[in-house]
GUDREN-465367 format. One line per field, with one value per residue: chain; x, y negated, z of N, C-alpha, C in turn. Coordinates in pm, whole numbers, m for minus. Each point is the difference from the previous one (the first is absolute). Last residue first. Layout:
<rs>
bakol: [A;...];
n_xx: [X;...];
n_yy: [Y;...];
n_zz: [Z;...];
ca_xx: [X;...];
ca_yy: [Y;...];
ca_zz: [Z;...];
c_xx: [X;...];
c_yy: [Y;...];
c_zz: [Z;...];
</rs>
This chain:
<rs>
bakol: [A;A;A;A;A;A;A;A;A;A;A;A;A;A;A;A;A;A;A;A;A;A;A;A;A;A;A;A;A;A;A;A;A;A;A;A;A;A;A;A;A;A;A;A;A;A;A;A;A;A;A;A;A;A;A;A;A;A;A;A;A;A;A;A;A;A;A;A;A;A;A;A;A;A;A;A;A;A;A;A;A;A;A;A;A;A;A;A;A;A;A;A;A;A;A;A;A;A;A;A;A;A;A;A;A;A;A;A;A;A;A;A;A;A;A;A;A;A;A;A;A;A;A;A;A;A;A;A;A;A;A;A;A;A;A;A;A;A;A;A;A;A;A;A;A;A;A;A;A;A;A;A;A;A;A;A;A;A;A;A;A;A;A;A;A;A;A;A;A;A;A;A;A;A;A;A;A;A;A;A;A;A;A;A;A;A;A;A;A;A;A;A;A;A;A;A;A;A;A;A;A;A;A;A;A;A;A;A;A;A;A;A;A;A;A;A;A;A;A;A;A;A;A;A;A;A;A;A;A;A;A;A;A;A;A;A;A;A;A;A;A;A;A;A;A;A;A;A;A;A;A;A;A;A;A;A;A;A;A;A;A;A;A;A;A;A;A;A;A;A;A;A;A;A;A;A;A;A;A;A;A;A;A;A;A];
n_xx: [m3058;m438;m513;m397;m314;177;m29;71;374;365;58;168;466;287;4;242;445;194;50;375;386;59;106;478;223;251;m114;m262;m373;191;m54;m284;38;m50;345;91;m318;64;337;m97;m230;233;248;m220;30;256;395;m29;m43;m105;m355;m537;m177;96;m265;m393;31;24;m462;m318;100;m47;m420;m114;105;436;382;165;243;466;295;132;320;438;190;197;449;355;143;303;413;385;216;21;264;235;m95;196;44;239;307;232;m100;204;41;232;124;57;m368;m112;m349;42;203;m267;m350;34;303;74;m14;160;91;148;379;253;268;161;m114;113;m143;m21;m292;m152;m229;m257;m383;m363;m454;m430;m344;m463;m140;m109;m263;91;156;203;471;417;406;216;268;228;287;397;368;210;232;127;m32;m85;m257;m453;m378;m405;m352;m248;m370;m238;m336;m169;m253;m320;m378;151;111;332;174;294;261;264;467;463;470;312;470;265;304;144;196;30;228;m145;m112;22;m288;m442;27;59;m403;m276;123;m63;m367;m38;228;m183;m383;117;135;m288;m272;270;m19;m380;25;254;m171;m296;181;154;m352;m233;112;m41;m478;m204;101;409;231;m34;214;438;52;15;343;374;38;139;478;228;m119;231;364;42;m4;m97;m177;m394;m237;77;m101;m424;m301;57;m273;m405;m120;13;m400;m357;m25;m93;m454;m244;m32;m305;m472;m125;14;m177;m40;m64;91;m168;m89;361;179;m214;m39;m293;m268;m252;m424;m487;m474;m125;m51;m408;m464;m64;m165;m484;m410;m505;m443];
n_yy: [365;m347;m249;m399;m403;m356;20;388;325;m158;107;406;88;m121;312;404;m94;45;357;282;m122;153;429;156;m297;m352;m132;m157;331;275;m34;237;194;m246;m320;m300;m341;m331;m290;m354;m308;m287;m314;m250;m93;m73;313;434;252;288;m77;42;m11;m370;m363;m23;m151;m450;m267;m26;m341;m432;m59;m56;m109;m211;258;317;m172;m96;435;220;m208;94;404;59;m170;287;318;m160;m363;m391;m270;m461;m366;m89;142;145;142;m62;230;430;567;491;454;454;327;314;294;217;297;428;124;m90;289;431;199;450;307;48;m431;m285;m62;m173;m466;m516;m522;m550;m536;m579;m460;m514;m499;m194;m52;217;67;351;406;207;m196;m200;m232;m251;206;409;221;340;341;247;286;40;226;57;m129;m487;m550;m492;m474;37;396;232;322;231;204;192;123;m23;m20;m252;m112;m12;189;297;76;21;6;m5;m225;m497;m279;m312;m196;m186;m73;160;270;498;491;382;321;178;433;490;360;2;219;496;279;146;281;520;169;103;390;425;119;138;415;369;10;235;476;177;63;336;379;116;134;451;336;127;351;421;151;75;115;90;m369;m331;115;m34;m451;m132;131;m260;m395;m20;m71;m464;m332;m74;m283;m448;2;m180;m300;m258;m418;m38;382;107;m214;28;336;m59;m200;329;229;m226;m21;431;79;m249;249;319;m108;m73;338;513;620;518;460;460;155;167;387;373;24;m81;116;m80;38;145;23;m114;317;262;m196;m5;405;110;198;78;162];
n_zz: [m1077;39;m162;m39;97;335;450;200;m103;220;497;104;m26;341;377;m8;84;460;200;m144;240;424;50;m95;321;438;603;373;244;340;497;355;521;411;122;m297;m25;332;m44;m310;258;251;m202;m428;m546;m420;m165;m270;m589;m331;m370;15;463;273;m42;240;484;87;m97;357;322;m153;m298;m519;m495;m102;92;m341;m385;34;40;m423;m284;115;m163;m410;m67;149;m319;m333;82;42;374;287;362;388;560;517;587;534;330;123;m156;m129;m381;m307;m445;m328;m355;m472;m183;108;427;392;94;164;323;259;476;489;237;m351;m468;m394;58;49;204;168;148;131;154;m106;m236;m499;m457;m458;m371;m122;m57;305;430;483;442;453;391;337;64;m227;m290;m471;m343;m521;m458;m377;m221;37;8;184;202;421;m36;m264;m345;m245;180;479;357;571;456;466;497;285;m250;m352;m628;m469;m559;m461;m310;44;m20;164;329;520;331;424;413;177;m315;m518;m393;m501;m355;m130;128;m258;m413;20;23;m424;m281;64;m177;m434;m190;30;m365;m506;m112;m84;m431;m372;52;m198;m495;m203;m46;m379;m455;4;m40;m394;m323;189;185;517;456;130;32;379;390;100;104;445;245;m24;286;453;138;m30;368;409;49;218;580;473;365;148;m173;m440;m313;m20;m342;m394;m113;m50;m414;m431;m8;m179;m409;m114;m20;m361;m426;m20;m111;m372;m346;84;19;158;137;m52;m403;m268;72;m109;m511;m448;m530;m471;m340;m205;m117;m485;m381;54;m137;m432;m152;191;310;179;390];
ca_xx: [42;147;68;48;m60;m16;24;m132;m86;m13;m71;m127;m114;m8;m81;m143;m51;25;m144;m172;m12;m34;m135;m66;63;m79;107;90;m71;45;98;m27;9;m129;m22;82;m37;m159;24;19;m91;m61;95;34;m71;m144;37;m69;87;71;130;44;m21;41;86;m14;m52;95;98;m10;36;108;38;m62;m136;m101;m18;m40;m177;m106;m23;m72;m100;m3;m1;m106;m137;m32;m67;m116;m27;m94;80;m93;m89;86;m17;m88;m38;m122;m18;20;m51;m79;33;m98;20;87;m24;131;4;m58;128;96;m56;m8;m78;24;m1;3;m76;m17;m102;m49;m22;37;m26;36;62;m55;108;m45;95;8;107;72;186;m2;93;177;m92;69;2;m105;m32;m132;m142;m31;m150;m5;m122;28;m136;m90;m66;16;m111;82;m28;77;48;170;36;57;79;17;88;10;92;m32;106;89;m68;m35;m46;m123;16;m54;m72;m67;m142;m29;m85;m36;m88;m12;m118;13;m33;9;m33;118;m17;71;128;m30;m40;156;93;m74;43;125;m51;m72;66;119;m86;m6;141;54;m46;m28;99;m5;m35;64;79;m75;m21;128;94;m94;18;117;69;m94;m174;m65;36;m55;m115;m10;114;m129;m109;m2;m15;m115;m61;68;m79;m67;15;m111;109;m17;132;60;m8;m16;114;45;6;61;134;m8;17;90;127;2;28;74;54;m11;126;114;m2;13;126;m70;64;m100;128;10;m105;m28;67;m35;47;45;26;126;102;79;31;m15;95;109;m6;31;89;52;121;92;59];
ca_yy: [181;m37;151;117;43;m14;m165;m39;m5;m32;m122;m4;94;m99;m113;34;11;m159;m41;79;m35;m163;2;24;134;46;m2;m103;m63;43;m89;6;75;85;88;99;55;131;109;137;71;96;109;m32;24;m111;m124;m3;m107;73;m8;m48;129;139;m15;4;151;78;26;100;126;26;m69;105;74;m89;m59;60;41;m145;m138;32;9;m153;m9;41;m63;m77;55;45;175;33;59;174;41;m138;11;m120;27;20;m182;m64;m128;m64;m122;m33;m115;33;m151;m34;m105;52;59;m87;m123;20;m146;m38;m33;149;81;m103;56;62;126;138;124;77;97;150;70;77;50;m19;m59;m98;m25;m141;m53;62;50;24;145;6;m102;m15;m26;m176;10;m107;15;m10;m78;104;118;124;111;84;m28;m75;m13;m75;m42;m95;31;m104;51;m46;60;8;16;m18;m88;104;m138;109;m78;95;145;103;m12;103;m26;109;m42;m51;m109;m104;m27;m180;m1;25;m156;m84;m37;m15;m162;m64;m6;m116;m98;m74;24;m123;m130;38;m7;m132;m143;17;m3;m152;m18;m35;m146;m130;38;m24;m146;m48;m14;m120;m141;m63;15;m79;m22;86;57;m13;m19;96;39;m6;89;210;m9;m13;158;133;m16;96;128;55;m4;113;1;133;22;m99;m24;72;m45;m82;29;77;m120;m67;114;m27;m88;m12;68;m57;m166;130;26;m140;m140;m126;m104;m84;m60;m27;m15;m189;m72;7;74;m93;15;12;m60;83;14;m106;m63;88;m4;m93;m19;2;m65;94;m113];
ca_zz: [m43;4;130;m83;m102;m174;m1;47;m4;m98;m56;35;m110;m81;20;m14;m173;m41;58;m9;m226;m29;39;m137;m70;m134;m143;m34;m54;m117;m39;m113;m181;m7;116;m23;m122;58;102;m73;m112;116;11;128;95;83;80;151;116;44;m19;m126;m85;48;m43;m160;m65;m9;m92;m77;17;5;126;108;21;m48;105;145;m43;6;104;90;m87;46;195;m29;m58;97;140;m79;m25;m25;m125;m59;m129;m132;m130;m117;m120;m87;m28;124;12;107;68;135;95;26;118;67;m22;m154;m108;m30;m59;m132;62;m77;m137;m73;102;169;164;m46;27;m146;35;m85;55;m152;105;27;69;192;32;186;m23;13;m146;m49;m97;m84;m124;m107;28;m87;102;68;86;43;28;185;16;113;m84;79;m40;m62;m73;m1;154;16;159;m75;m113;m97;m26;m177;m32;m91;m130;83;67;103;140;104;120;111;m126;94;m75;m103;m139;m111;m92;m172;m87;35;170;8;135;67;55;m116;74;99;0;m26;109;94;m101;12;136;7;m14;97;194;65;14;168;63;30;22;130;65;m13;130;148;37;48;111;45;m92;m18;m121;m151;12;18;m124;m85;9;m31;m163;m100;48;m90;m125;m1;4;m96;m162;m16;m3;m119;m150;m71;m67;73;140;93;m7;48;195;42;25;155;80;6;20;123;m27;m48;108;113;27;17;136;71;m5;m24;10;m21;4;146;60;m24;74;126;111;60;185;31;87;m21;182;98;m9;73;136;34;m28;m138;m11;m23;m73];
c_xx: [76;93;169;106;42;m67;m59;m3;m111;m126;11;m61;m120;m52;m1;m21;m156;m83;41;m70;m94;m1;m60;m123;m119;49;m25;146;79;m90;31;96;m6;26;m115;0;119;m9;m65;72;71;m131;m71;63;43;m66;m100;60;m61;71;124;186;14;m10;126;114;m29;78;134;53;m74;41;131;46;m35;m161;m130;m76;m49;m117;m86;m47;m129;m173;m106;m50;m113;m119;m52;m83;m139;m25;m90;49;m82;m86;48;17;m24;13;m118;m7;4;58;m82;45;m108;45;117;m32;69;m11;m84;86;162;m23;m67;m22;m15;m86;m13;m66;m53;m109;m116;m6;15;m48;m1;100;m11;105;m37;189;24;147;m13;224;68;15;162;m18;96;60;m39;63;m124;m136;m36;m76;34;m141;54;m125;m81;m101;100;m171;89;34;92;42;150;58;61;78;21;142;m8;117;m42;139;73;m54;m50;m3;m90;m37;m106;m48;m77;m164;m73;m154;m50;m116;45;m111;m16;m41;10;m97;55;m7;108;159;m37;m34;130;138;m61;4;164;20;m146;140;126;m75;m125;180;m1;m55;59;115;m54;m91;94;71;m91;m60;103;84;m49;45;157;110;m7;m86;m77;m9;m79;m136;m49;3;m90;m153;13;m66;m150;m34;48;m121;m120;65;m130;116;17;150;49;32;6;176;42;m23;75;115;4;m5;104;110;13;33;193;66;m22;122;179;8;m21;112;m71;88;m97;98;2;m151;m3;68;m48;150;99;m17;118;113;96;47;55;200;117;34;128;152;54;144;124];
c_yy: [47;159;m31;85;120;71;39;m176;m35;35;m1;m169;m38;50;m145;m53;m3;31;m152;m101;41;m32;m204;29;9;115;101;3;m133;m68;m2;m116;m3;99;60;93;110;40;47;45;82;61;69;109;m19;33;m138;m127;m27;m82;75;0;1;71;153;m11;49;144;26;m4;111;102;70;m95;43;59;m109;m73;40;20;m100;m18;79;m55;m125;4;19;m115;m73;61;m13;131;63;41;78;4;m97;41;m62;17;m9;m190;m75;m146;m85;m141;13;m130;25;m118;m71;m198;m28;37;m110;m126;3;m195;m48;19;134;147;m43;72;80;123;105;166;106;89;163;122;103;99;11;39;m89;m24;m161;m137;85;37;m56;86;m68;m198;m44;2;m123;21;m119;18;m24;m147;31;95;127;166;146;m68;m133;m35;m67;m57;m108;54;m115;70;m27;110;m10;m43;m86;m88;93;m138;119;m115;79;68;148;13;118;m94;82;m69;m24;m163;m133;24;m158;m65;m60;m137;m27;m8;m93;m173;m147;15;m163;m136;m78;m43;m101;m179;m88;m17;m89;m130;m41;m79;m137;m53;42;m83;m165;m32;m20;m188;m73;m19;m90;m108;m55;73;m17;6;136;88;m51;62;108;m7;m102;21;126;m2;24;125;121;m10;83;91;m13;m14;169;23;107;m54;m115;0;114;m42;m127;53;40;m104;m93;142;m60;m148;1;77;m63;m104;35;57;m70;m150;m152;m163;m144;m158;m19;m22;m141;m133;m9;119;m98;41;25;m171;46;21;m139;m39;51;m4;m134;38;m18;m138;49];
c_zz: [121;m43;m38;133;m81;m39;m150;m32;m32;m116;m140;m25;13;m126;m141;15;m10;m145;m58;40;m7;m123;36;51;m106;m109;m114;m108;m106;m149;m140;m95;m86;m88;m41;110;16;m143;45;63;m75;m115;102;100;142;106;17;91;88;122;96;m54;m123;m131;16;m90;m95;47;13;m136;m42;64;31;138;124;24;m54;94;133;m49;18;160;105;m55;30;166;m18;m34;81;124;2;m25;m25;m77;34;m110;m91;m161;m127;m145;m66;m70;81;15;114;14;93;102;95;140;m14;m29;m143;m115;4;m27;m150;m20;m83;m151;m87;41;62;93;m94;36;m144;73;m106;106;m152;28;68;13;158;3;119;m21;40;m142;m61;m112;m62;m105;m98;3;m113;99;76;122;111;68;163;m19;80;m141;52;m6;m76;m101;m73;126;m33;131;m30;m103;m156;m56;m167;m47;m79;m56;99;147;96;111;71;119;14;m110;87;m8;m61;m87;m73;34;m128;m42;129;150;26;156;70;55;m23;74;137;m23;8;164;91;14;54;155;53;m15;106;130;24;36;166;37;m28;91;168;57;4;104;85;m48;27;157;85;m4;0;m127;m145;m36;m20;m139;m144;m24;m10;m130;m76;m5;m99;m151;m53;m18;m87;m106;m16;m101;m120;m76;m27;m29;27;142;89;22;70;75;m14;m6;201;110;m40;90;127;69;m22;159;41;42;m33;134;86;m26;m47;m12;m34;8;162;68;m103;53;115;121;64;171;34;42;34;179;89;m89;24;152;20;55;m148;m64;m75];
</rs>
C-alpha cells in the first residue's frame, strides 16, 4: 500500500507531553472534586478546629501541579476557578452550619403553629416535621420535629395549631457523629405534644394534590387493604396500611419496595404508555 503525501500530512500532530497526558484533566469532574475538597475542609475547621491556614498551603501544591501538567496560558485560569470552586464548597458548607446555630434558644410550653411538611407514622406515634413554625404567635426560622400519640391521618401541607413541651437542640454531635440531616434541615426544635391537635387549614401544594388525586383513584378501585398497598408503593406512604403488615414487610427486608425511585417512575411511565397505547391508537415519544 503506498502512502500519499496527504496521509503522512495528516498523521503528523502536535506531541502531547507525558505530563499532560498523564494529568488527563476533566472541568467538571475537576470542580466538583474541588468543590466537595472545600466542603471536607470546613468541616474539618469546624469540628477538628483546623486552621484554615492551611488552605494557603494546600492550594500552591495544586497550583503547582497544575502548572506542570497543562499549558501555561491554560494553568493559571484553571487554577482560579478550581480554586473557586473549593470557596464556595468550603462558604456554602459554613454558611448551612453557622445558619443552623444562629437559631434562637426556645425551651419550655408554647403554643405551637405551623404547616406539615414530613409526617412518619409508627402506629403508636406519630412523628411530623413542621414549617413555617410559631411559638407563641412570634415566627421561628428552624423546622420543629413534632412527636404526638397515633391519631386521625394528618395529611402533609395540613396548618395545626396545639400546645406542647419545645426543647432547643443546636448540637453539631450526637454519639461521636456528625448531626448531618438536622444541621442540612435546620430541625433545631423537639416538640412533645401535650393537647390535641387541631387543624386550621391546607396550605395548598402541587404534590400533595396530586397525592390526594391519587388516593381517591387508588382507593375508589380496589378493596381497602390491597389498595393500600398500592397506594405504598406508588407514593411512598405506609401510614394506610396496616401496621403488623408493614413490620413483617420491614423484618423480611423488603420495605424498600416503599420507597420511591427511578424504577417506580420506569414501571409507572411504561404502564401508562402502554394503555395509552392500546386505548388511542398512537405511540407515546
Amino acid at each position: 500500500m503506498i502512502k500519499t503525501d496527504n496521509d503522512s500530512k495528516q498523521n503528523k500532530t502536535v506531541p502531547e507531553s507525558a505530563a499532560e497526558r498523564a494529568f488527563n484533566f476533566r472541568p467538571l469532574l475537576f470542580a466538583a472534586v474541588f468543590f466537595v475538597l472545600g466542603i471536607v475542609f470546613s468541616f474539618s475547621v469546624i469540628m477538628y478546629d483546623i486552621s484554615p491556614w492551611l488552605a494557603t498551603l494546600a492550594l500552591p501544591i495544586a497550583a503547582g501541579k497544575i502548572a506542570l501538567s497543562l499549558r501555561k496560558k491554560r494553568a493559571a485560569l484553571i487554577f482560579l476557578a478550581l480554586a473557586l470552586c473549593f470557596g464556595v464548597g468550603y462558604a456554602r458548607f459554613n454558611g448551612v452550619v453557622n445558619g443552623f446555630l444562629s437559631q434562637e434558644n426556645y425551651n419550655g410550653a408554647f403554643s405551637v403553629c405551623g404547616v406539615v411538611q414530613e409526617r412518619y407514622d409508627y402506629g403508636y406515634k406519630q412523628k411530623l416535621v413542621l414549617v413555617n413554625v410559631e411559638f407563641n404567635g412570634a415566627p421561628v426560622q428552624g423546622k420543629a420535629v413534632v412527636f404526638t400519640d397515633a391519631q386521625a391521618p394528618i395529611s402533609l401541607s395540613s396548618e395545626l395549631c396545639f400546645s406542647g413541651n419545645v426543647s432547643t437542640d443546636l448540637r453539631l454531635e450526637e454519639n461521636g457523629r456528625f448531626r448531618a440531616e438536622a444541621v442540612h434541615q435546620t430541625l433545631c426544635y423537639q416538640v412533645l405534644a401535650t393537647s390535641e391537635i387541631v387543624v386550621t387549614g391546607e396550605d395548598f401544594e402541587l404534590f400533595r394534590f396530586l397525592r390526594e388525586r391519587v388516593f381517591s383513584v387508588v382507593y375508589a378501585g380496589l378493596d381497602e387493604s390491597v389498595a393500600s398497598v398500592a397506594f405504598a408503593i406508588l407514593t411512598g406512604e405506609t401510614s394506610g396500611m396496616d401496621f403488623s403488615l408493614l413490620e413483617n414487610v420491614r423484618f423480611g427486608g423488603v420495605a424498600h419496595l416503599f420507597a420511591v425511585s427511578g424504577l417506580h417512575v420506569g414501571a409507572l411511565y411504561g404502564f401508562c404508555t402502554f394503555l395509552l397505547e392500546r386505548g388511542k391508537g398512537y405511540r407515546v415519544p
